[in-house]
C-alpha positions as a Markdown table, in Angstrom:
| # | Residue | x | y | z |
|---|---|---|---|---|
| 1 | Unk | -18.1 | 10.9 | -4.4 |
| 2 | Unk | -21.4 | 10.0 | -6.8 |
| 3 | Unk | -23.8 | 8.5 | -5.0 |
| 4 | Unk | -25.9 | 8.9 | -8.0 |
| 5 | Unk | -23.1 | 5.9 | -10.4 |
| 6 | Unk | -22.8 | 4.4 | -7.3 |
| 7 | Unk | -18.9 | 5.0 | -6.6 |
| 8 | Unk | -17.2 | 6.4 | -3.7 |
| 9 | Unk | -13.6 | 7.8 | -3.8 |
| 10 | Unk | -11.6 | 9.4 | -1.4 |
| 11 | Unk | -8.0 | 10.3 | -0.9 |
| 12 | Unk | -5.7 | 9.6 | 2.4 |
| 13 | Unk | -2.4 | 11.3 | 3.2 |
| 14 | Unk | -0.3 | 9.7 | 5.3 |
| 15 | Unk | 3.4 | 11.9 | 6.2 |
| 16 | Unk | 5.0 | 8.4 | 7.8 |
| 17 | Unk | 3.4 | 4.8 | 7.2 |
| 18 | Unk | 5.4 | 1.4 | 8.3 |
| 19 | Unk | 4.8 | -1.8 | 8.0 |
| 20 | Unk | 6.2 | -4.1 | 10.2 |
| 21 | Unk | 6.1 | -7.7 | 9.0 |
| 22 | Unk | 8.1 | -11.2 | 8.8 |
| 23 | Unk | 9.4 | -11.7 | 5.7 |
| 24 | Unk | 10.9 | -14.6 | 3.4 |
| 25 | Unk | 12.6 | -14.2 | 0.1 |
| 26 | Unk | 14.4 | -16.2 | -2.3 |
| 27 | Unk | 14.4 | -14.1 | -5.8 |
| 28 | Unk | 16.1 | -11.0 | -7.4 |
| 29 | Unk | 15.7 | -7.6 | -7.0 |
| 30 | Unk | 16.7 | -5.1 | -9.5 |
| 31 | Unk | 18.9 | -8.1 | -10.9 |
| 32 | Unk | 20.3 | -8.5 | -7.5 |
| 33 | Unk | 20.3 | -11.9 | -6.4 |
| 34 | Unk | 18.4 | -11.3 | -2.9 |
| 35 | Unk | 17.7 | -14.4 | 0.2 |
| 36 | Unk | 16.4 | -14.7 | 3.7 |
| 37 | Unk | 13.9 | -14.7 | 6.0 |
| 38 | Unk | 13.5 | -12.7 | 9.4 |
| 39 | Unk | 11.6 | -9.5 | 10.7 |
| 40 | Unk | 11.5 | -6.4 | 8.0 |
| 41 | Unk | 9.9 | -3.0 | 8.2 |
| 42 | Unk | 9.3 | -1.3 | 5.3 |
| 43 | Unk | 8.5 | 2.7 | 6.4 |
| 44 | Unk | 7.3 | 4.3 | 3.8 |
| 45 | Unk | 7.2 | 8.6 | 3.4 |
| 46 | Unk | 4.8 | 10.9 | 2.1 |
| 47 | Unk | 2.1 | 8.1 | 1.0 |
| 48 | Unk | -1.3 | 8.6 | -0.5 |
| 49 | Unk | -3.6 | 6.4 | -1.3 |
| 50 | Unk | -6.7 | 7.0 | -3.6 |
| 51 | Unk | -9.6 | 4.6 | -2.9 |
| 52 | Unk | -12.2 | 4.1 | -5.6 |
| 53 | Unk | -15.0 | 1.7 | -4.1 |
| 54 | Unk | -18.3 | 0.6 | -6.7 |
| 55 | Unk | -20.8 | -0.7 | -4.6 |
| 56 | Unk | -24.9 | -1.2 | -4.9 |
| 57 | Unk | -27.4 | -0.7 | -2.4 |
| 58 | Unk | -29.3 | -3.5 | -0.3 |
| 59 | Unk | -32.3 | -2.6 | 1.4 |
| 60 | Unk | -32.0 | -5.0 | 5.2 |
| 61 | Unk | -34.5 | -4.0 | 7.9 |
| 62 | Unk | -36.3 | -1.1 | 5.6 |
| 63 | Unk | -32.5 | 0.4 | 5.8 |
| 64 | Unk | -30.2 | 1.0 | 3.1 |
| 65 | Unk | -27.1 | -0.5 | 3.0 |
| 66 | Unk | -24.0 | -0.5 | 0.7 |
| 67 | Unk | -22.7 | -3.5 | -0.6 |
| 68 | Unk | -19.3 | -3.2 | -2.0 |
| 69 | Unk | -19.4 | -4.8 | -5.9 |
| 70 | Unk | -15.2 | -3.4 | -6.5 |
| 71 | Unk | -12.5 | -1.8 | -4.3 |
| 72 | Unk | -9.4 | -0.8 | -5.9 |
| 73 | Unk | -6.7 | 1.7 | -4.3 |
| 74 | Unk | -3.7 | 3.4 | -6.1 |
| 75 | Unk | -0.4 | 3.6 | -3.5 |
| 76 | Unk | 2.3 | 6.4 | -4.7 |
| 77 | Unk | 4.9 | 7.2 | -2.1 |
| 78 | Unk | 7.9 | 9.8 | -1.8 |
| 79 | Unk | 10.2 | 7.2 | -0.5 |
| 80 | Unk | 10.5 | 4.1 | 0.5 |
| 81 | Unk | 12.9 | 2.7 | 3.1 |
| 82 | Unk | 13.7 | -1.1 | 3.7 |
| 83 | Unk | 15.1 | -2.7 | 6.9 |
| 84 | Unk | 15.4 | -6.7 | 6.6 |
| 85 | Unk | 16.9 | -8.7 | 9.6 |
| 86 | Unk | 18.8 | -11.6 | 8.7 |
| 87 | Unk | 19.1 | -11.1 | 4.7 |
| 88 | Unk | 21.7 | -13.2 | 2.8 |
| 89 | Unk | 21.3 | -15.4 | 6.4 |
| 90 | Unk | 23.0 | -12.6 | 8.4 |
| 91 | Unk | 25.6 | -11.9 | 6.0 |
| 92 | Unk | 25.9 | -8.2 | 7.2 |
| 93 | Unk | 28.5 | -6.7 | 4.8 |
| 94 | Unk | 26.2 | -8.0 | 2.1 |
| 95 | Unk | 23.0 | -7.6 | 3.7 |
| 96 | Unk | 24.3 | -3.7 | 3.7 |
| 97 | Unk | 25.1 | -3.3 | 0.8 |
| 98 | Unk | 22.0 | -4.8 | -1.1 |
| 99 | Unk | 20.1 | -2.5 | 1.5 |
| 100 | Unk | 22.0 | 0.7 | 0.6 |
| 101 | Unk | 21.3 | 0.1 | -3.1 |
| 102 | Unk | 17.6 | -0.7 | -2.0 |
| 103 | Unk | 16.8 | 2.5 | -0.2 |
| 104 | Unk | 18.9 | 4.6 | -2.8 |
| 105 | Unk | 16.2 | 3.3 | -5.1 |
| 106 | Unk | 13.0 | 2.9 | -2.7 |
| 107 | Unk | 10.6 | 4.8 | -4.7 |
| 108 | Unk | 11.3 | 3.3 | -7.7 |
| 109 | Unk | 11.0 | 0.1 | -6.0 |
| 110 | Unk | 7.7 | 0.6 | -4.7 |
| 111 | Unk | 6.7 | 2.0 | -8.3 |
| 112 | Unk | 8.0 | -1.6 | -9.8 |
| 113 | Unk | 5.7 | -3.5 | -7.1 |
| 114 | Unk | 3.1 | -1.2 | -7.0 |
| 115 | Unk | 0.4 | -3.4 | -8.8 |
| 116 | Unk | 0.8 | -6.1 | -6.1 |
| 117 | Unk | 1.3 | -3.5 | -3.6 |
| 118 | Unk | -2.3 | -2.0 | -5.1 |
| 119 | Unk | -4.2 | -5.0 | -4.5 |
| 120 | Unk | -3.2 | -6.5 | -1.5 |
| 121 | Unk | -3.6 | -3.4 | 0.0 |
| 122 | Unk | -7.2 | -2.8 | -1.8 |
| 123 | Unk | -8.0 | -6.3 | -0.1 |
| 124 | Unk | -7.3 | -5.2 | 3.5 |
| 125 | Unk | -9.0 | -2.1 | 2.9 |
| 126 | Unk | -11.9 | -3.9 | 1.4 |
| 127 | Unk | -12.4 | -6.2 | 4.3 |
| 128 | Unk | -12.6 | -3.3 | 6.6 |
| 129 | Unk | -15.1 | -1.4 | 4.7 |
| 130 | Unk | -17.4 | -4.5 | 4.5 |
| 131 | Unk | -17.8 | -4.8 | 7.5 |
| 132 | Unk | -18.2 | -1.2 | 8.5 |
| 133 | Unk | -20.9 | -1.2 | 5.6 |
| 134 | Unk | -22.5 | -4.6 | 6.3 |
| 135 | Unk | -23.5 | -2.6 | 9.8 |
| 136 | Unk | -24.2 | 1.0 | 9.4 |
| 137 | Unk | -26.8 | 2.2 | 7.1 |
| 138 | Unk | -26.6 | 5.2 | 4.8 |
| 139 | Unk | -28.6 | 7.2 | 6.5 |
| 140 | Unk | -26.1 | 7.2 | 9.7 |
| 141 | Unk | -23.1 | 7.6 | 7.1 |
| 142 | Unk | -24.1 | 10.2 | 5.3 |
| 143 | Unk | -26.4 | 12.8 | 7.5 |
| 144 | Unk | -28.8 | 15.3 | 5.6 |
């Protein structure tokens, strides 16, 4: 942390994460030809993500505030492991096998996607700390 250049970072560990999320997908995946559309979860093992947020100060009510100019993460993970309901349209011997050669390769994965996977997590983050900052000063953050 420099509150002097105006940059925060900080690091958060996380043993187990999962996201749980309706999907749809019509594309390739290591070369694979991959379809479908239905419920995933994606858990993900031994994350970390480093958050690196630039912000300036705004003086509201004679109290500081941040303002947050940039906020950008960077996700690495152990392993990643994918569950999709109804891939190929329920075609379960394929759906298993695409799987199995998806989670023998989850980390990897992840890596590939990781600049989308960067910022769309760096925008929910983002949205979160705005508001936090838009409504607690400095002063109640960061105690003498």
């Amino acid at each position: 942390m420099n509150l002097d250049n105006k940059v925060l970072t900080f690091t958060m560990k996380m043993p187990k994460l999962e996201q749980i999320a309706k999907y749809n997908i019509n594309g390739k995946i290591m070369v694979l030809p991959v379809y479908g559309s239905g419920d995933s979860k994606i858990t993900l093992s031994g994350a970390k993500i480093i958050h690196t947020i630039k912000f300036k100060e705004e003086i509201k009510n004679k109290k500081v505030y941040f303002k947050i100019i940039s906020y950008r993460v960077e996700f690495t993970v152990e392993n990643a492991h994918f569950q999709f309901e109804n891939l190929f349209n329920g075609d379960k011997q394929l759906a298993e096998n695409i799987l199995k050669v998806l989670n023998e390769n989850g980390r990897v994965l992840f890596e590939d996607a990781s600049e989308g996977i960067d910022k769309s997590y760096a925008e929910v983050y983002k949205n979160i700390a705005t508001r936090f900052f838009q409504n607690v000063p400095v002063d109640d953050i960061f105690l003498p």
